[in-house]
N, C-alpha and C positions, 0 to 999 in steps of 0.2 A: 561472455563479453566482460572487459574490465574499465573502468570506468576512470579517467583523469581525475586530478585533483577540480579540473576548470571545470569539467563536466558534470561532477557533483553540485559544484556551485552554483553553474548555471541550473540544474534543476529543483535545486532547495530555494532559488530565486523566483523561481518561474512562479506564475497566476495559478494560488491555488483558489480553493473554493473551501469556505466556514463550513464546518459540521458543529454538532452537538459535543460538548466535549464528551468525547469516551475513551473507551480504556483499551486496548488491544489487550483479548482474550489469555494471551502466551507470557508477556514480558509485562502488562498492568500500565505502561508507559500511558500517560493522559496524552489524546491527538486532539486539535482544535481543527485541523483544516487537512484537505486533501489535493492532494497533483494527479489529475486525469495521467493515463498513457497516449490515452488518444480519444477523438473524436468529439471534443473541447466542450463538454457536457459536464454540470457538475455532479456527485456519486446518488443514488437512485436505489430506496430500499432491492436490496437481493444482489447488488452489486458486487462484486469478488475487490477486496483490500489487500495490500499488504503493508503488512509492520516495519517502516521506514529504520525502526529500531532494532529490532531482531528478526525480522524478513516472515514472520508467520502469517500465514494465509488464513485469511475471514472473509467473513462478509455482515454488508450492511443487514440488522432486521430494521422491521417496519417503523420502526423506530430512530432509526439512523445510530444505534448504537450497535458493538461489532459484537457478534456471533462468532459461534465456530461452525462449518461447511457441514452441512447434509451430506448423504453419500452421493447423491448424483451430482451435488455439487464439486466434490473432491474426484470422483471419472472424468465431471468436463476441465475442469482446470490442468488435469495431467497434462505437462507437456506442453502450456499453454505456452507461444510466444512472447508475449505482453506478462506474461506472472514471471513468469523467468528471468526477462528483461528487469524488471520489479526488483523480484528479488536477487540479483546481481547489484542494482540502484543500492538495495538496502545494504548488502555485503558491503561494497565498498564507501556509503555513509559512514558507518561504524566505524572503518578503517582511517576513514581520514577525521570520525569527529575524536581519535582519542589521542 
Protein backbone atom coordinates (compact mmCIF):
# COMPACT_ATOMS: atom_id res chain seq x y z
CA UNK A 1 0.00 0.00 0.00
CA UNK A 2 1.20 3.57 -0.53
CA UNK A 3 0.20 6.04 1.39
CA UNK A 4 -1.11 10.02 0.11
CA UNK A 5 0.47 12.98 1.33
CA UNK A 6 -3.49 13.65 3.02
CA UNK A 7 -3.38 10.27 4.27
CA UNK A 8 -0.28 10.60 6.27
CA UNK A 9 -1.57 13.65 7.62
CA UNK A 10 -4.64 12.54 8.57
CA UNK A 11 -3.08 9.79 10.68
CA UNK A 12 -0.08 11.78 12.36
CA UNK A 13 -3.52 13.90 13.28
CA UNK A 14 -5.49 11.19 14.49
CA UNK A 15 -6.13 10.47 18.65
CA UNK A 16 -3.19 9.12 19.89
CA UNK A 17 -2.63 7.76 23.25
CA UNK A 18 0.57 9.17 26.01
CA UNK A 19 3.17 6.61 26.58
CA UNK A 20 6.16 6.91 28.67
CA UNK A 21 8.71 8.51 26.77
CA UNK A 22 10.89 5.94 25.19
CA UNK A 23 13.25 5.32 22.68
CA UNK A 24 12.61 2.90 19.83
CA UNK A 25 15.25 -0.03 20.18
CA UNK A 26 16.67 0.50 16.19
CA UNK A 27 16.81 4.39 15.40
CA UNK A 28 16.99 5.78 19.54
CA UNK A 29 14.16 8.20 18.13
CA UNK A 30 12.47 9.49 21.74
CA UNK A 31 8.25 8.60 21.09
CA UNK A 32 5.80 10.24 23.53
CA UNK A 33 2.48 8.88 22.27
CA UNK A 34 1.09 6.00 20.14
CA UNK A 35 -1.63 5.60 17.00
CA UNK A 36 -3.56 2.23 17.65
CA UNK A 37 -4.26 0.50 14.03
CA UNK A 38 -7.32 -0.73 15.27
CA UNK A 39 -9.52 -1.54 17.89
CA UNK A 40 -9.37 1.93 19.69
CA UNK A 41 -7.49 0.77 22.82
CA UNK A 42 -4.53 2.45 24.00
CA UNK A 43 -0.91 0.10 23.76
CA UNK A 44 -0.94 -2.79 26.71
CA UNK A 45 2.55 -4.20 28.05
CA UNK A 46 3.51 -7.06 25.20
CA UNK A 47 2.00 -5.09 22.59
CA UNK A 48 3.78 -5.22 19.02
CA UNK A 49 5.04 -1.22 18.04
CA UNK A 50 6.34 0.00 15.18
CA UNK A 51 8.85 2.91 14.53
CA UNK A 52 6.87 5.68 12.85
CA UNK A 53 10.53 6.80 12.20
CA UNK A 54 12.41 3.87 10.75
CA UNK A 55 9.49 1.25 10.64
CA UNK A 56 11.31 -1.27 13.31
CA UNK A 57 9.24 -3.70 14.95
CA UNK A 58 9.22 -3.91 19.00
CA UNK A 59 7.24 -4.27 21.57
CA UNK A 60 5.95 -2.77 24.64
CA UNK A 61 7.75 -4.37 28.10
CA UNK A 62 6.07 -4.31 31.30
CA UNK A 63 7.11 -1.21 31.67
CA UNK A 64 5.76 0.51 28.67
CA UNK A 65 9.28 1.05 27.35
CA UNK A 66 10.14 -0.69 23.80
CA UNK A 67 11.85 -3.90 23.68
CA UNK A 68 13.04 -5.97 20.78
CA UNK A 69 10.57 -9.25 19.97
CA UNK A 70 11.16 -12.60 21.40
CA UNK A 71 11.19 -15.33 18.81
CA UNK A 72 7.55 -16.26 19.19
CA UNK A 73 7.02 -12.89 19.00
CA UNK A 74 8.95 -12.34 15.66
CA UNK A 75 6.68 -16.02 14.02
CA UNK A 76 3.49 -14.21 15.03
CA UNK A 77 4.13 -10.95 13.62
CA UNK A 78 5.27 -12.48 10.05
CA UNK A 79 3.18 -11.40 7.68
CA UNK A 80 1.02 -9.67 10.01
CA UNK A 81 -1.68 -7.42 8.07
CA UNK A 82 -1.66 -4.43 10.55
CA UNK A 83 2.53 -4.50 10.99
CA UNK A 84 2.62 -4.22 7.44
CA UNK A 85 0.04 -1.75 6.96
CA UNK A 86 2.31 0.07 9.89
CA UNK A 87 5.19 -0.23 8.32
CA UNK A 88 4.22 1.07 4.82
CA UNK A 89 2.39 4.28 7.37
CA UNK A 90 6.12 4.50 8.54
CA UNK A 91 7.76 4.21 4.94
CA UNK A 92 5.93 6.74 3.63
CA UNK A 93 6.11 9.29 7.04
CA UNK A 94 9.78 9.40 6.17
CA UNK A 95 9.17 10.12 2.72
CA UNK A 96 6.99 12.89 3.07
CA UNK A 97 8.68 14.34 6.55
CA UNK A 98 11.99 15.13 4.40
Amino acid sequence: MKFTRDQVKALVEAPDYRIPNTRCVACKKLMDAATPTGGGRGPQPNDIAVCAYCGHIQAYGDDMKFRELNDAEIVECAGDPDILLAQAFARDFRQFKR
